[in-house]
N, C-alpha and C positions, 0 to 999 in steps of 0.2 A: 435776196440781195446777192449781187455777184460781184467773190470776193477777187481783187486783182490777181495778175499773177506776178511771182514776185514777192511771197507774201510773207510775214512773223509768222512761223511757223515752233511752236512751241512742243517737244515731244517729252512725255512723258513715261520713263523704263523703269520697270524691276527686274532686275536685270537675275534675280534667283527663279522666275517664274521658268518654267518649261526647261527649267536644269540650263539657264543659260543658252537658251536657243538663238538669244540674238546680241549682239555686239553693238557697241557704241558704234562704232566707224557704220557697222551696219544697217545702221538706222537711218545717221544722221547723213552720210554719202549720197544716197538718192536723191535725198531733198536738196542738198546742196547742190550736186548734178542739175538741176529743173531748176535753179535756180533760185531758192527760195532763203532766205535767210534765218537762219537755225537756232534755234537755243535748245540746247538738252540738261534734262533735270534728271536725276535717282528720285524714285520714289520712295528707298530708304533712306535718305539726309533728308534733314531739316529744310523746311520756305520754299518748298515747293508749292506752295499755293500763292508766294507774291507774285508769279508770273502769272496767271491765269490772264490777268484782265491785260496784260501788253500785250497776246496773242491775238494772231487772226484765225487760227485755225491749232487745235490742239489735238496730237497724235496720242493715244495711248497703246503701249509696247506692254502687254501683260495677265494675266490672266484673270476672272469674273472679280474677285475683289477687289483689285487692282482700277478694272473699270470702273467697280462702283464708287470705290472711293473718290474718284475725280469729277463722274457725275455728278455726285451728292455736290461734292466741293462746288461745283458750276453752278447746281439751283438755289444752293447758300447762298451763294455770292449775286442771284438775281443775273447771270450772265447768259449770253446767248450767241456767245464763241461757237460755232461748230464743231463735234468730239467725231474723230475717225481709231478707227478700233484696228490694231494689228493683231491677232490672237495668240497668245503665248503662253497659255495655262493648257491646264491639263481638261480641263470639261470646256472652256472657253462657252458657257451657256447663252450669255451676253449674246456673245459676237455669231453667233450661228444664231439668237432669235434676230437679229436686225442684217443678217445675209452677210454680215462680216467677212469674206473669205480669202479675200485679193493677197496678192504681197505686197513688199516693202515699195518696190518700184512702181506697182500699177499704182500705187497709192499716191507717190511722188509725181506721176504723172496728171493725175485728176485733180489733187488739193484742192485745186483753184475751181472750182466747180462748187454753185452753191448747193449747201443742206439739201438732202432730198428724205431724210427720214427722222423721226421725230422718237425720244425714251424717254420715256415714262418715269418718276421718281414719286415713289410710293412713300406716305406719312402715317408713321403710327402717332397715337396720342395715349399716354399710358399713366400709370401711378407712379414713373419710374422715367418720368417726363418726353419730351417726342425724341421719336429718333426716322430717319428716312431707309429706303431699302432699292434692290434695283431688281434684285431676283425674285424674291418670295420670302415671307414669314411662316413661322407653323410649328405645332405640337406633334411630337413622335419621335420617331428613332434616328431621324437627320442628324436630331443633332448629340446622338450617340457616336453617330458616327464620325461629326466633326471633331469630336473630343480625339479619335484613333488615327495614326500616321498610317497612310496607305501608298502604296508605290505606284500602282494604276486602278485607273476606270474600273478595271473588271474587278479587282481586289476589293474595290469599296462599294460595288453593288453584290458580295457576296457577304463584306460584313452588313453592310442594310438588309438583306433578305434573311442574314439571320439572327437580326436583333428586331426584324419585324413579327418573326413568327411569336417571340412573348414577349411583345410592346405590353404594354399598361393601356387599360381600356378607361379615357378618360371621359367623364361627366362633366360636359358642357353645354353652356346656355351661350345660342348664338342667333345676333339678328341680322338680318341685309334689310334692309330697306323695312317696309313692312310685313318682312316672311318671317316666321321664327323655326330655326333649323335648327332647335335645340337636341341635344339628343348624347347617347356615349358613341364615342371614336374612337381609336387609335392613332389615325393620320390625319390632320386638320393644316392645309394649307390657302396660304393665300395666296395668288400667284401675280405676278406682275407679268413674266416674261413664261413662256412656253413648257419649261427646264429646270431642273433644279438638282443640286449635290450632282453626283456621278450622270446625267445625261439623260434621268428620271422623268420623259416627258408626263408630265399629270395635265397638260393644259395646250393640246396640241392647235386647237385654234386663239390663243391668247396673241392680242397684238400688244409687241410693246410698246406700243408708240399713242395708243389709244389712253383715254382717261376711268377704261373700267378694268376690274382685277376678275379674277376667276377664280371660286373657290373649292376647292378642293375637299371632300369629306367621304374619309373611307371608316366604315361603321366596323363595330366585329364581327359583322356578319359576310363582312366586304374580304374575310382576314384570307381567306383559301383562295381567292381568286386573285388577290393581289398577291400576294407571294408567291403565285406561277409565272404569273408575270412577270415579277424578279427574278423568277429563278429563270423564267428565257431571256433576260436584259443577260443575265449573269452568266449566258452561254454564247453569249454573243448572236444570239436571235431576234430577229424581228416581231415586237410586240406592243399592243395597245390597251392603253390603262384601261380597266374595267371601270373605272368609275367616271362618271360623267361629271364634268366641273359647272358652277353655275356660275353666271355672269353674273356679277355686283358694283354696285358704286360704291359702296363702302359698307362694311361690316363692323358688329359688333362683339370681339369674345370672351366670354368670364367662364368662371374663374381661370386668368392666365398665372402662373404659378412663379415665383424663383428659384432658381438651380433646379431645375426640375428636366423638361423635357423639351425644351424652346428654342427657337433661335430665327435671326435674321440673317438673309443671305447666307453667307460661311464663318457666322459668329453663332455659338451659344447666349441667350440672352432672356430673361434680364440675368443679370449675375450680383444684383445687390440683394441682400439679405432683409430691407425692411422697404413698402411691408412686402410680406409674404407673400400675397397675391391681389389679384386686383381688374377691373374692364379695360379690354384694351381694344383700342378703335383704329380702322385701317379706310385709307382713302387714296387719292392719286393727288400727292400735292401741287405739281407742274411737268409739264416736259420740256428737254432740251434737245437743240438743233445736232442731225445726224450725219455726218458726211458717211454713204456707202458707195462705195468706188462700183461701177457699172449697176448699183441698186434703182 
């Protein structure tokens, strides 16, 4: 469907992401300019999600959690507004797997252009009830890392390379479909999108717009070859994950633990305390319409 021009154009900013990279006036100007009539929201205050559905087209201004939050919020809600991504974080993982790259103005100029690419929102089901994702879920040092403030990219692929070297080798029972890939790991990822934390491709043909995930399983026998490979992420080198990811429609993995070594996206999780652990089930719950300027 091709959306007029002239359009509700709803954008959505956090304005902390990328140290302030971008400006109210600078956001909202272009669009105005093109003629389109504007609403702007903080993604820090409160009811930002009443506009969602008065929108014809919704900008988000932000960095990977930023987008996912709005995503999520879109397949909640059953909507099928089109989401265009401006990048303003610091990995911007998102917005580089679905070609993201344009500026504020090329974007202002195309709006009116319908969807041309489709994200993926990913569903766990869990003891600890569902929760959706946009990047990746997974076991290991990630989300070691999420726990530590880091100032760049490179900072936080040298604390992961060196809280990989003595991860915990965990014992797990895991199914896809009818394979059982049970076995001990260290790094157990599901992948939605290509990327994940610091710019950690593990899944470099993952589409995110497709309804299969990719999984990710580095053993301890994986542990030498993957920490070279960090360590040339971490030198600013060109390098390719040793481990080959499998395509799955949905998985199954036990024992997933609390406060352990977990997380979703750029969250540590679960973080409740009962119960302890428990089977946690991963699938592709829907996707939403993609505006990528020249994609």
């Amino acid at each position: 469907m091709r959306v007029p021009q002239g359009m509700r154009v709803l954008i959505l900013h956090s304005e902390r992401a990328g140290r302030g990279r971008f400006s109210k006036a600078n956001l909202v100007q272009p669009f105005e300019r093109a003629g389109h009539e504007v609403r702007y929201r903080s993604m820090h205050k409160p009811h930002w999600k009443r506009r969602l559905a008065k929108a014809e087209v919704i900008v988000v201004a932000g960095g990977d959690g930023t987008v996912a939050k709005v995503a999520i919020a879109l397949a909640k809600h059953g909507l099928e507004t089109p989401l265009a991504v401006i990048p303003g974080g610091k990995a911007n993982n998102i917005a580089r797997a679905l070609g993201a790259s344009g500026s504020v103005s090329q974007l202002a100029r195309t709006i009116e252009q319908p969807p041309n690419a489709r994200l993926a929102i990913g569903l766990i089901r869990s003891p600890w009830g569902k929760v959706r994702f946009v990047e990746s879920a997974g076991i290991g040092p990630l989300a070691t890392l999420l726990r530590t403030e880091v100032a760049t990219l490179r900072a936080a692929l040298g604390v992961l390379r060196a809280k990989f070297r003595t991860a915990a080798v965990h014992d797990l029972r895991i199914r896809a479909g009818d394979r059982d890939l049970s076995g001990r790991y260290v790094v157990v990822h599901v992948m939605n999108i290509n990327a994940v934390g610091p710019r950690v491709v593990y899944a470099p043909g993952a589409d995110p717009g497709d309804r299969s995930l990719d999984l990710v399983l580095v053993g301890d026998s994986d542990r030498n070859a993957f920490t070279r490979y960090l360590e040339r992420l971490a030198a600013g080198k060109r390098a390719r994950c040793p481990v080959v990811p499998i395509r799955v429609r949905s998985v199954e993995i036990a024992p997933w633990r609390t406060r352990d070594s977990g997380h979703i996206d750029d969250k540590v999780w679960p973080d409740e305390k009962r119960p302890r652990q428990g089977k946690v089930r991963f699938e592709v719950e829907t996707t939403i319409p993609v505006l990528v300027p020249g994609g």
